[in-house]
C-alpha positions as CSV (number, residue, x, y, z in Angstrom):
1,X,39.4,-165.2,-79.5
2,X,38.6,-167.8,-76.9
3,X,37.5,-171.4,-77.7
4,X,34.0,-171.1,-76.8
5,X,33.7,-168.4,-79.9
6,X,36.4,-170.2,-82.3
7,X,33.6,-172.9,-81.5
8,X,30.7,-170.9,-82.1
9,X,32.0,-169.5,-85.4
10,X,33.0,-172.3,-87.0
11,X,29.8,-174.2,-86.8
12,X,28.2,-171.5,-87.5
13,X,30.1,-171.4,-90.8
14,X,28.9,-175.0,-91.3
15,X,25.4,-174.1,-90.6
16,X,26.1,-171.4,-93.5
17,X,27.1,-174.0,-96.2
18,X,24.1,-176.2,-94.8
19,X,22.0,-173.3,-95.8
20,X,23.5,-172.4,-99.5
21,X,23.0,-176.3,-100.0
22,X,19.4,-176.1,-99.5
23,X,18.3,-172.9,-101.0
24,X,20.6,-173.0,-104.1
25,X,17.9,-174.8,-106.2
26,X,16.1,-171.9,-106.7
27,X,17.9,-169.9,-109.0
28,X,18.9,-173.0,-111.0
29,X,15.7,-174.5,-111.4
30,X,15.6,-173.5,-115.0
31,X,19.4,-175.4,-115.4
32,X,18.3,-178.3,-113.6
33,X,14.9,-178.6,-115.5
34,X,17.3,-178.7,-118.5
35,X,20.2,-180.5,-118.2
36,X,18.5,-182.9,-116.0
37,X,15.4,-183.0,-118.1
38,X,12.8,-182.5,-115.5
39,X,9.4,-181.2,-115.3
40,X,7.7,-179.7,-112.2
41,X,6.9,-182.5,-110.4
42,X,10.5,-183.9,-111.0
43,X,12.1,-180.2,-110.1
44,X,10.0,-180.4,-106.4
45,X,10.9,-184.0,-106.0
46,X,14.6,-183.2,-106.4
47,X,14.8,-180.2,-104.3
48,X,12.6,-182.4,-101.4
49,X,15.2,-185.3,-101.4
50,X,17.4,-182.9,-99.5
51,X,14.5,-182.5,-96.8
52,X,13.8,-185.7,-96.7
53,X,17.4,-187.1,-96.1
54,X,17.6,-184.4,-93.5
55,X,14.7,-185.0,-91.7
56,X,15.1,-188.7,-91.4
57,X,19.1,-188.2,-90.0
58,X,17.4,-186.2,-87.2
59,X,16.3,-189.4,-85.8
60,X,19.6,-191.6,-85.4
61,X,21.5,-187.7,-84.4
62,X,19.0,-187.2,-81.3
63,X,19.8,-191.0,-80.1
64,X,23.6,-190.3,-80.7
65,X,24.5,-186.8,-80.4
66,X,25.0,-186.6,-76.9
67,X,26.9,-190.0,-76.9
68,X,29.1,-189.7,-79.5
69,X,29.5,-185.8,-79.6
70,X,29.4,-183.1,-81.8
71,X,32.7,-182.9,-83.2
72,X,32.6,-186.3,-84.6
73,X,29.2,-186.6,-85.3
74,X,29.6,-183.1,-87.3
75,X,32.8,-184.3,-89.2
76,X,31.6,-187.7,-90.1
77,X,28.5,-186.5,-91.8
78,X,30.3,-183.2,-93.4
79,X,32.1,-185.2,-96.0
80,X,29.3,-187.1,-96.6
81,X,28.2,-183.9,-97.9
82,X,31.0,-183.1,-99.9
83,X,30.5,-186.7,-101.4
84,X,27.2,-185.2,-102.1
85,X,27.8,-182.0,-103.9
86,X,30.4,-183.6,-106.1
87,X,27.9,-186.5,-107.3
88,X,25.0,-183.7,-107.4
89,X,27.7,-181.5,-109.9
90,X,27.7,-183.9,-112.7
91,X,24.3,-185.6,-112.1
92,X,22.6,-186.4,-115.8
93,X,19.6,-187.5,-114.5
94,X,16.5,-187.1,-112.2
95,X,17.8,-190.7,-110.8
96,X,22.2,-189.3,-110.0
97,X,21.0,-185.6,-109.0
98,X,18.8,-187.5,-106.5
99,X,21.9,-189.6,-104.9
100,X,23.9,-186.1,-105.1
101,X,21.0,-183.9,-102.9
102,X,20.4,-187.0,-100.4
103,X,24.1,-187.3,-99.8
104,X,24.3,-183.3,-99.5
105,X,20.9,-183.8,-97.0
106,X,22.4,-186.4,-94.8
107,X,25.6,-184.6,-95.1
108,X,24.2,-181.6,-93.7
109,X,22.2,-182.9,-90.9
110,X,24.1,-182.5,-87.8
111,X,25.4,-178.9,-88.2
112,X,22.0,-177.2,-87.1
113,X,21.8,-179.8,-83.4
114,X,25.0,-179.7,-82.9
115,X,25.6,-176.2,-82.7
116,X,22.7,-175.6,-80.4
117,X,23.8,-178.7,-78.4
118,X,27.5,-176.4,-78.6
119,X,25.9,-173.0,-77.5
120,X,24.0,-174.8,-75.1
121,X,27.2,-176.3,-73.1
122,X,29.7,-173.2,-73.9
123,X,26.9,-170.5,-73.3
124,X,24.8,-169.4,-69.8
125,X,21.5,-170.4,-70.4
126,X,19.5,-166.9,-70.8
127,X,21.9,-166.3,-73.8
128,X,20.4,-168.8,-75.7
129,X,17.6,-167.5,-78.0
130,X,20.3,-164.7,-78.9
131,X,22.5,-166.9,-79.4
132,X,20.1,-169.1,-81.2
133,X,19.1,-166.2,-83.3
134,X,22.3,-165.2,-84.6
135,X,22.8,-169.1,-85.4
136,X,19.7,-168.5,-87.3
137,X,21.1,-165.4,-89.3
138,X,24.1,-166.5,-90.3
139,X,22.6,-169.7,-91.9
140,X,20.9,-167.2,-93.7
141,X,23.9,-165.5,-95.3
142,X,24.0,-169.1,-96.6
143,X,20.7,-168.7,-98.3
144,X,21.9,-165.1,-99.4
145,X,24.6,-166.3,-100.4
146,X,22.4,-168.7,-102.8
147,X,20.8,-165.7,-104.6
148,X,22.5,-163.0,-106.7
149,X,26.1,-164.1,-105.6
150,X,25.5,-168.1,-107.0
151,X,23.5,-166.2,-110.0
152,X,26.8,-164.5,-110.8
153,X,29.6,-167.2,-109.9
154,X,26.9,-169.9,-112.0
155,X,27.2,-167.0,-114.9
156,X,31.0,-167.4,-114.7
157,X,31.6,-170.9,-114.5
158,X,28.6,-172.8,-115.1
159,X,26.4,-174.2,-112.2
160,X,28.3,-177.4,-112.6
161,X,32.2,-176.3,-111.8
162,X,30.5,-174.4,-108.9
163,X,29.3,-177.2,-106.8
164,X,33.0,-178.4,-107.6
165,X,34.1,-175.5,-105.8
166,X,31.9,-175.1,-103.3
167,X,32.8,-178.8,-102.1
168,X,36.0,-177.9,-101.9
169,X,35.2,-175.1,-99.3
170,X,32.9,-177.9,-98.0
171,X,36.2,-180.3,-96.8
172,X,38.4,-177.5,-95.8
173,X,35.8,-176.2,-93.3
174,X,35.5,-179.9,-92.1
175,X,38.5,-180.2,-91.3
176,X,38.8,-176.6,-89.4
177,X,36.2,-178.1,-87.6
178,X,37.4,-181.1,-85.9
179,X,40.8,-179.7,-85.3
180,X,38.8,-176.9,-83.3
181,X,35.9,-177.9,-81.9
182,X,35.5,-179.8,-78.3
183,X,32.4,-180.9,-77.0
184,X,32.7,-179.4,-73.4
185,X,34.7,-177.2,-71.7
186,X,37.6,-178.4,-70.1
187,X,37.3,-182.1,-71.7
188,X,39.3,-184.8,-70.5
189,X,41.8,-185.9,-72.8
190,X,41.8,-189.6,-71.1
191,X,38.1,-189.8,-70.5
192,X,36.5,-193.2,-70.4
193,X,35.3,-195.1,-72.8
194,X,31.4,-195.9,-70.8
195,X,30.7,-199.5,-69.9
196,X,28.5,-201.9,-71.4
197,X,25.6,-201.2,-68.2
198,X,26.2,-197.4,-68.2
199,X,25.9,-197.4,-72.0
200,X,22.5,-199.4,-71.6
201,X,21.7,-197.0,-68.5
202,X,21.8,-193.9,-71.0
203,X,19.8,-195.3,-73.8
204,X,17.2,-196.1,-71.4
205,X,16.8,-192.4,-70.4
206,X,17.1,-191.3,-73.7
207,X,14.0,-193.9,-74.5
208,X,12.4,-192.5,-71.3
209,X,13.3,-189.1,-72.1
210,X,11.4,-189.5,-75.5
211,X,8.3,-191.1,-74.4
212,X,7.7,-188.1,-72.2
213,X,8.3,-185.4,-75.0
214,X,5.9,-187.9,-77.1
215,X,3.2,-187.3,-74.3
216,X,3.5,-183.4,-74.4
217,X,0.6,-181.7,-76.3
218,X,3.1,-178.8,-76.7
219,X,5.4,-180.8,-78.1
220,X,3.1,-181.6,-81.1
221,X,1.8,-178.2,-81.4
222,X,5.5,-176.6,-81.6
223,X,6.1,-179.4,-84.2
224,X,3.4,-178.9,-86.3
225,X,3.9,-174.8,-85.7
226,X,7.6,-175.5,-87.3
227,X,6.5,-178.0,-90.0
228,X,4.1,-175.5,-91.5
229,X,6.2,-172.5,-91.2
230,X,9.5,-173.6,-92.0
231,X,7.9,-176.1,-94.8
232,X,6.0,-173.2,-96.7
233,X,9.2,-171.1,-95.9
234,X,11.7,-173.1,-97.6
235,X,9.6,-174.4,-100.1
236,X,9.3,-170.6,-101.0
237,X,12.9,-169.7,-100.1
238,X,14.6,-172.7,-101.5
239,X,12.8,-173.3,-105.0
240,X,9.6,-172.5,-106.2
241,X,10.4,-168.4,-105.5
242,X,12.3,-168.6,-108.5
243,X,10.0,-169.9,-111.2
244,X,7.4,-167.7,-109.5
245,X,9.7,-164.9,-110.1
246,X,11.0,-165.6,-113.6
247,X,7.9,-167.2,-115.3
248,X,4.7,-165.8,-113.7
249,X,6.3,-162.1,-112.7
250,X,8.5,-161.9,-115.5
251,X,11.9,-161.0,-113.7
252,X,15.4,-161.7,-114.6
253,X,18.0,-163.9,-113.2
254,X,19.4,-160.6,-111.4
255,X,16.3,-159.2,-110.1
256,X,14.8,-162.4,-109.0
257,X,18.2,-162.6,-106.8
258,X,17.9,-159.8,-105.5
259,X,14.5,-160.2,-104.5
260,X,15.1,-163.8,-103.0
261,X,18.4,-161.1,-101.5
262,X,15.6,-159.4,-99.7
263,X,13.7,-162.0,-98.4
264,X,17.0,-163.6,-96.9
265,X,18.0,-160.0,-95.3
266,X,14.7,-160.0,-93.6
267,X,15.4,-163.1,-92.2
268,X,18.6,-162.4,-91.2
269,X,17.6,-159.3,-89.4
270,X,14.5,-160.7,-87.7
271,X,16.1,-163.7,-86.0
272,X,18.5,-161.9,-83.6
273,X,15.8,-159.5,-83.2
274,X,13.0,-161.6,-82.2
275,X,15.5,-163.6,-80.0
276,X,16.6,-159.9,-78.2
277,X,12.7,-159.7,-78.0
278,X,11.9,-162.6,-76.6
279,X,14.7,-163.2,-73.6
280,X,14.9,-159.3,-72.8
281,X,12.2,-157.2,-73.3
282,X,8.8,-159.2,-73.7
283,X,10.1,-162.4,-71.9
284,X,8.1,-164.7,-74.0
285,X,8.5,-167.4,-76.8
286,X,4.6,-168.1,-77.3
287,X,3.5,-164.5,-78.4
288,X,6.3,-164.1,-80.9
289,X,5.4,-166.6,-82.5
290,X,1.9,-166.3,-83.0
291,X,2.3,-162.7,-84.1
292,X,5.1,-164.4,-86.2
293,X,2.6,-167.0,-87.9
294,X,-0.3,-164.7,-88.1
295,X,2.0,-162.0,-90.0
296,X,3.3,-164.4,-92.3
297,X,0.5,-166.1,-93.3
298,X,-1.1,-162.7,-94.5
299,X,2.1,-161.7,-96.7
300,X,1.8,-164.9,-98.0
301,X,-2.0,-164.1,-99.3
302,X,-1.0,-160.8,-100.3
303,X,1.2,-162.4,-103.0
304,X,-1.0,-164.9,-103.8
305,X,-3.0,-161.5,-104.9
306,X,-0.6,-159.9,-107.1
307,X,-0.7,-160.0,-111.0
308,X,2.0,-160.1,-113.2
309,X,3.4,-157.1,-114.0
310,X,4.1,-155.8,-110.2
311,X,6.9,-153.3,-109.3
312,X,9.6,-154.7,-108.2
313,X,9.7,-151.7,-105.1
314,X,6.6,-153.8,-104.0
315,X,7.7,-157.4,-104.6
316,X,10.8,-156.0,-102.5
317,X,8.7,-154.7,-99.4
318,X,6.3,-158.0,-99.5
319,X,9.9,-160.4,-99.9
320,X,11.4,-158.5,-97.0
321,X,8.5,-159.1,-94.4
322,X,8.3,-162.8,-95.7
323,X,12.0,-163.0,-94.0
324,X,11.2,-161.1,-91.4
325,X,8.3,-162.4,-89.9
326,X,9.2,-166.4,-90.7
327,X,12.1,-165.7,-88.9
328,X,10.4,-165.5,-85.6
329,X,9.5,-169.1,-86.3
330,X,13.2,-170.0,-85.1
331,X,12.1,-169.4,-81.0
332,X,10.5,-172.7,-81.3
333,X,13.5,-174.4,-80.4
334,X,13.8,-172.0,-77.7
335,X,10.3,-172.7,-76.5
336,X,10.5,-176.4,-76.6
337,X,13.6,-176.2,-74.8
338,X,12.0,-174.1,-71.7
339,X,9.3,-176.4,-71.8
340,X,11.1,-179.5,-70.9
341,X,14.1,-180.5,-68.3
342,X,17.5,-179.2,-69.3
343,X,18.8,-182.6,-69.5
344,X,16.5,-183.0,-72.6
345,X,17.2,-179.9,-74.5
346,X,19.0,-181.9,-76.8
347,X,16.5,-184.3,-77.3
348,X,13.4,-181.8,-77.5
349,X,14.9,-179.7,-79.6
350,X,16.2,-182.7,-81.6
351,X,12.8,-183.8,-82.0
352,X,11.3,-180.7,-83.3
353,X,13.7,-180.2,-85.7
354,X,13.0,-183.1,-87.5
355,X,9.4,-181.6,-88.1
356,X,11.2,-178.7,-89.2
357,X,13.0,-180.1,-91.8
358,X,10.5,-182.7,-93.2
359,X,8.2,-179.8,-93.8
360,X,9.9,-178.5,-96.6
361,X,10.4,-181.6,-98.4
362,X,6.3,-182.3,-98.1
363,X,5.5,-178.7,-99.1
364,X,8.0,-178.9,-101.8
365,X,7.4,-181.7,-103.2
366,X,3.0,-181.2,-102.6
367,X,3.3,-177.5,-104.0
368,X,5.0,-179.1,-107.6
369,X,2.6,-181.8,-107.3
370,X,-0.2,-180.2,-106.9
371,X,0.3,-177.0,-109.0
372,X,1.0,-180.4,-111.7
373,X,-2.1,-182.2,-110.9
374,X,-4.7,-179.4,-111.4
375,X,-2.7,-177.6,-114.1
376,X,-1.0,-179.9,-115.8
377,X,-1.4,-177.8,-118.9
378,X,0.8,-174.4,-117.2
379,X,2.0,-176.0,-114.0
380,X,4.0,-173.0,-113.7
381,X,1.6,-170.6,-114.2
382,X,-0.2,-167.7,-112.9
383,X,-3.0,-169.6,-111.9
384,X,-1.6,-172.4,-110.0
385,X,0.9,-170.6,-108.0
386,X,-1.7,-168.1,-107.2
387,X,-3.8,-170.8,-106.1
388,X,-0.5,-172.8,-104.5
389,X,0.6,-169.7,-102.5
390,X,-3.7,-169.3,-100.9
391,X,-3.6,-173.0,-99.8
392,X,-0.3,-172.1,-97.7
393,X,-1.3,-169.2,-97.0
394,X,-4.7,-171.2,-95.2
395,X,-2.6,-173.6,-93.7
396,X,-0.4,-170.7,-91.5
397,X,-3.4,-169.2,-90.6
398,X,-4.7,-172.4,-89.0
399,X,-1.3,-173.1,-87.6
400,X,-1.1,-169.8,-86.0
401,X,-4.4,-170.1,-84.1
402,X,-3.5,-173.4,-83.1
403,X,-0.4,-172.0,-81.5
404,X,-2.8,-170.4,-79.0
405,X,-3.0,-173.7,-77.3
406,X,0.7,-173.9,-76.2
407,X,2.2,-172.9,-72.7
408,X,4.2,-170.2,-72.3
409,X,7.4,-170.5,-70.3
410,X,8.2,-166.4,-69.2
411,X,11.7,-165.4,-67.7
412,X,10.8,-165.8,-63.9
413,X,10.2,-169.8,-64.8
414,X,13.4,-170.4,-66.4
């Protein structure tokens, strides 16, 4: 295997773990509610301190990434994370489980960036929405991985010695990392350390650089596109799925994996897909998208619809398209990055990404509060996730239609 794809795989694996981190609350909400005692509004709160911790590293990782480089930047904050899912293991409180998932957040931050930053040095530049894609999917085996296979292992040994565990994969893939990873081709073993005025010189353009994606409309139409999508998305994906599953539907541990199994394989299918789509046959980011957004706002109001009591056939069908049609949301990075020079790719798609990930921790966190504020009786309930899942579904709907208003960037241009 050359470097390039040693590379390639072994953040990717990171972006994996990254992934089971995120989504794993969902099928230990009722755990966590316990042990932790924990009510909805806690349970959203909890799951959003991972976003939030994300979101906010984004900014500090697009004003260092290219300075300081993806291996370090990737190792340094990876055992962070495992710092974070061993305090997040024995966490007895709303107050220690919140220091565990911010640790596990901030821990996590870098492996998304600085894999695309990776692809986009080691790759030729029309393989990157593939590429992209498949970066996409095999996060998602980390979410899949946080369904029916957690459900079992947490059957086994406890949701508790788990996280032990799975911090112990944490540190050996951290270390796999930064013994193979290089930030270029062909890097320089005795390469400069830059002076004090060249340092200056490239914070400057990195200032300038942002102040120009700050003054694209596009810019904060593709952010708002990806903080709606991925926000509902994960909110969905990562947490309140399960409760939806196992209180209002009625399902077991087991099924509601599988189902949550579904949704992740649609995912996983769609985002090479969509990426194939996009750089080969269709040559367009803007159109996938919207289709995307449209499509996945009107699966989201057809479960809003559904009454306890559903077949799980149906549930499976309706789980399956919310993968596959959110995953075209991932060819935003992809469009940002057409849209702007290539010597800010990192910072555009930097800069979108941390829309991306605060999204989840709003919707998670609004979707508990608000299902708590206007049933504060049944919080859980049919009724307020029905009406939860019609004000999301309202708010792709809108997105998608704002999406309109975007440039497209086709082949010839790029």
């Amino acid at each position: 295997m050359s470097r390039r794809w040693a590379i390639f795989a072994i953040t990717s694996l990171g972006f994996f773990l990254s992934q089971f981190y995120r989504a794993s609350n969902a099928v230990i909400a009722p755990q966590l509610t316990k042990d932790l005692s924990l009510n909805t509004q806690g349970l959203g709160l909890i799951s959003a301190s991972f976003f939030y911790a994300f979101a906010l590293t984004q900014i500090p990782i697009s004003m260092l990434l290219d300075r300081v480089g993806p291996r370090r930047m990737m190792t340094a904050l990876s055992l962070l994370g495992t710092i974070g899912a061993l305090i997040f293991a024995w966490a007895d409180s709303l107050a220690i489980g919140l220091v565990g998932r911010v640790f596990l957040g901030v821990g996590m931050a870098c492996h998304l960036m600085g894999t695309l930053k990776l692809v986009t040095v080691w790759f030729g530049p029309l393989s990157f929405a593939t590429l992209s894609g498949i970066v996409f999917s095999i996060g998602t085996v980390g979410n899949m991985a946080a369904t029916i296979p957690l459900v079992l292992l947490i059957q086994q040994m406890g949701w508790r010695l788990t996280f032990v565990c799975i911090g112990g994969i944490n540190l050996i893939i951290t270390f796999i990392l930064y013994v193979i990873v290089r930030d270029r081709p062909e890097q320089k073993q005795g390469s400069t350390v830059p002076s004090t005025s060249e340092a200056a010189h490239s914070l400057h353009r990195k200032f300038s650089g942002l102040g120009l994606l700050l003054r694209k409309g596009d810019y904060w139409i593709i952010s708002l596109g990806t903080f709606v999508r991925y926000g509902i998305f994960a909110a969905f994906q990562t947490l309140w799925a399960g409760p939806y599953l196992m209180e209002v539907m009625g399902f077991s541990a087991v099924n509601t994996g599988n189902l949550l199994f579904l949704m992740n394989l649609g995912l996983i299918l769609g985002g090479p897909a969509w990426g194939a789509l996009s750089d080969r046959v269709f040559m367009t980011r803007k159109w996938i998208i919207f289709c995307g957004l449209g499509a996945l706002s009107f699966v989201t109001l057809i479960i809003a619809m559904l009454s306890p009591g559903t077949g799980l056939l149906a549930l499976g069908v309706l789980f399956f398209g919310f993968g596959l049609f959110g995953s075209a949301g991932s060819l935003m990075y992809a469009h940002i990055k057409d849209l702007m020079p290539i010597e800010m790719a990192g910072t555009a798609m930097t800069g979108i990404n941390f829309f991306t990930m605060i999204g989840p921790a709003v919707f998670l966190q609004g979707i508990g509060s608000f299902m708590q504020h206007f049933y504060p009786h049944a919080s859980r309930g049919s009724d307020a996730f029905t009406a939860a899942l019609i004000l999301c579904a309202a708010c792709l709907g809108g997105t998608s239609l704002l999406y309109l208003f975007t440039r497209d960037n086709p082949r010839e241009d790029r």
